[in-house]
C-alpha positions in Angstrom: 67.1 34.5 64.8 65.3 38.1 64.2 66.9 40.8 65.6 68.7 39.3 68.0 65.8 37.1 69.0 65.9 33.1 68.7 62.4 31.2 68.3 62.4 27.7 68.4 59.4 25.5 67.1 58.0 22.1 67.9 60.9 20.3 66.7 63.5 22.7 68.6 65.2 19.2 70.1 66.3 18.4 66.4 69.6 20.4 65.0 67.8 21.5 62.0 68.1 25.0 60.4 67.3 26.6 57.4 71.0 27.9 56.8 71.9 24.3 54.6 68.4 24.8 52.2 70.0 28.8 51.8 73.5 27.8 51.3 72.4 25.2 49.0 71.0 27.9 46.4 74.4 29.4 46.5 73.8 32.0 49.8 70.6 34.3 50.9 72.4 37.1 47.8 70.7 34.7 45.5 67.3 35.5 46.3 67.6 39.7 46.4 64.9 41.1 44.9 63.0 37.7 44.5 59.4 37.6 45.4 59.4 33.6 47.1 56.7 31.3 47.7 57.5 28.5 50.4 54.9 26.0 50.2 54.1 23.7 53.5 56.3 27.1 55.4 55.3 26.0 58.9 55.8 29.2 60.6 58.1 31.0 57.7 61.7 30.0 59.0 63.2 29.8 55.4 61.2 33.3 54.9 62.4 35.1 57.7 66.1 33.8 56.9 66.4 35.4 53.6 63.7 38.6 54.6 66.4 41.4 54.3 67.6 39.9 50.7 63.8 39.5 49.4 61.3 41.5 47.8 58.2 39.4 48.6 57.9 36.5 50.8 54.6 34.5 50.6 53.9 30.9 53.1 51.4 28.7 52.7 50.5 25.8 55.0 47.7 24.4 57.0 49.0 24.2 60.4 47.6 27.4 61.6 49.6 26.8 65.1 52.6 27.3 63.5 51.9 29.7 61.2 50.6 32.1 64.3 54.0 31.5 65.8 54.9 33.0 62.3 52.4 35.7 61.8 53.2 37.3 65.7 56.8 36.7 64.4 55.3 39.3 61.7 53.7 41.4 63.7 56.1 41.8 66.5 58.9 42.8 64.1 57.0 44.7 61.8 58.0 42.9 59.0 56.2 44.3 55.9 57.8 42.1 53.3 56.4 38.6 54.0 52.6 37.3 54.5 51.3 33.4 55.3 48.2 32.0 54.2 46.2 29.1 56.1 45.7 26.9 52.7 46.5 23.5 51.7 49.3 24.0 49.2 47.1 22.0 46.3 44.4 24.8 46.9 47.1 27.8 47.1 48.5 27.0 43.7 45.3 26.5 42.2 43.7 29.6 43.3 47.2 32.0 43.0 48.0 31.1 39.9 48.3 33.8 38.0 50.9 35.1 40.3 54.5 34.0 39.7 57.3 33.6 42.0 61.0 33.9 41.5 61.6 30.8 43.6 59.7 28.2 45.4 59.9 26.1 47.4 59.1 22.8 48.2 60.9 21.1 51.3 59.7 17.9 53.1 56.4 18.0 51.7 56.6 15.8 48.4 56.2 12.9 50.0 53.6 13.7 51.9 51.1 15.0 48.4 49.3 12.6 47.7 48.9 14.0 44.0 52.8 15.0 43.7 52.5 15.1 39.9 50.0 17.6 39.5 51.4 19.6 42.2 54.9 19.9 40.5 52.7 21.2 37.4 50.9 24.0 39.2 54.3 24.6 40.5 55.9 25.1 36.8 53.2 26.8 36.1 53.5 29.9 38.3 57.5 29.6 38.2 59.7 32.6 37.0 62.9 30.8 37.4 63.7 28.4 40.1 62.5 25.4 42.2 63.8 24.4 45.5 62.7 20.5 46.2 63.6 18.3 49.5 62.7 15.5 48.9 63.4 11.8 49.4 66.2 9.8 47.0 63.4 6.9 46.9 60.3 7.9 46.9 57.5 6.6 49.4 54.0 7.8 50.3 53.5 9.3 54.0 50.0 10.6 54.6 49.1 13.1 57.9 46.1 12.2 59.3 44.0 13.8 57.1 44.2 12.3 53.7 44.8 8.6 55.4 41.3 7.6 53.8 42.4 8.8 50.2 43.7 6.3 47.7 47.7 5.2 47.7 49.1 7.4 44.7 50.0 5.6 41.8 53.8 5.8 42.4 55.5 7.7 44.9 58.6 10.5 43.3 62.0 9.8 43.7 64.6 12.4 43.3 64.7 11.2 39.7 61.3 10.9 39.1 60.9 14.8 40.0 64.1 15.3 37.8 62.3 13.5 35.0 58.6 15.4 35.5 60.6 19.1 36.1 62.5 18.5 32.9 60.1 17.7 31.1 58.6 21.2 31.9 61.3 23.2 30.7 63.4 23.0 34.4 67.4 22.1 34.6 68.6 20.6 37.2 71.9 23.2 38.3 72.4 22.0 42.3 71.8 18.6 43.8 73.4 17.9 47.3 72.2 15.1 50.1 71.4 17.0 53.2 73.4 16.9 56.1 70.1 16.9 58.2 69.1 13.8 56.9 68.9 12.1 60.7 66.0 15.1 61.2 64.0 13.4 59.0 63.6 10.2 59.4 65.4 9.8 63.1 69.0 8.4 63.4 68.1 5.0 61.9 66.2 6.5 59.0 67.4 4.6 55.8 66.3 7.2 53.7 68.5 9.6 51.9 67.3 13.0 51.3 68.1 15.9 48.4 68.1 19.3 48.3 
């Protein structure tokens, strides 16, 4: 909701919001001031929800039909405080990384990498503070299309295994909650249990 405007996305059937990723970092108060990065942002929703608490919002993602739906979002409400780039989020970190971000984050997309490691170091790298991962408890390998012909990762990243790699890194674990929106996922009979 934007000034008193609702948008709805492709997946506008499921009961998903961004309030219970917010809420989970202890309310949109949390981020004033921040300058965030949301990697894989679709069209920005997590952006545009915290957008009056934020410095800086920065997306990245390569769908560029959703992020249009994000950039005339932009444009129609002449929001100045948040830009999304049409990048792979590999190639965003490795070409912005001299810039840091207060928080990023990471939601639904883990499992999808198929180099999570090194991504989760290019994001400690360009970390200020905080880290905001949705992933899978076990973890599993789901390609898109694209990166079908690339080789099976080594091992896919539990909720444990990120613990493990982040800590290693100099990152605490302070909030770990399942989501309520775990059905959104995976569908209803999804046996897979997921973290904020």
């Amino acid at each position: 909701n934007i000034d008193n405007n609702t948008y709805k996305g492709r997946d506008s059937n499921k009961n998903r919001t961004s309030k219970y990723i917010i809420d989970a970092l202890g309310g949109p108060e949390t981020l004033k001031d921040k300058e965030v990065l949301d990697l894989a942002c679709a069209s920005g929703a997590i952006l545009f929800e915290v957008r009056n608490f934020i410095k800086k919002g920065t997306g990245a993602d390569v769908d560029d039909k959703k992020l249009n739906v994000g950039k005339d979002i932009i444009s129609e409400h002449n929001i100045e405080n948040i830009s999304l780039h049409n990048i792979r989020l590999e190639q965003f970190l490795v070409k912005e990384n001299k810039q840091k971000y207060d928080c990023i984050f990471l939601l639904n997309i883990i499992h999808h990498l198929h180099k999570p490691r090194e991504a989760l170091d290019l994001v400690a790298e360009i970390s200020n503070n905080l880290i905001c991962i949705e992933a899978p408890k076990e973890g599993f390998y789901n390609p898109y299309p694209r990166d079908e012909k690339l080789p099976t990762p080594s091992m896919a990243l539990s909720i444990a295994d990120i613990d493990a790699h982040l800590s290693s890194r100099g990152f605490k674990l302070v909030n770990k909650i399942k989501s309520e929106n775990q059905e959104n996922f995976m569908g209803p009979e999804g046996d897979y249990e997921r973290y904020v």
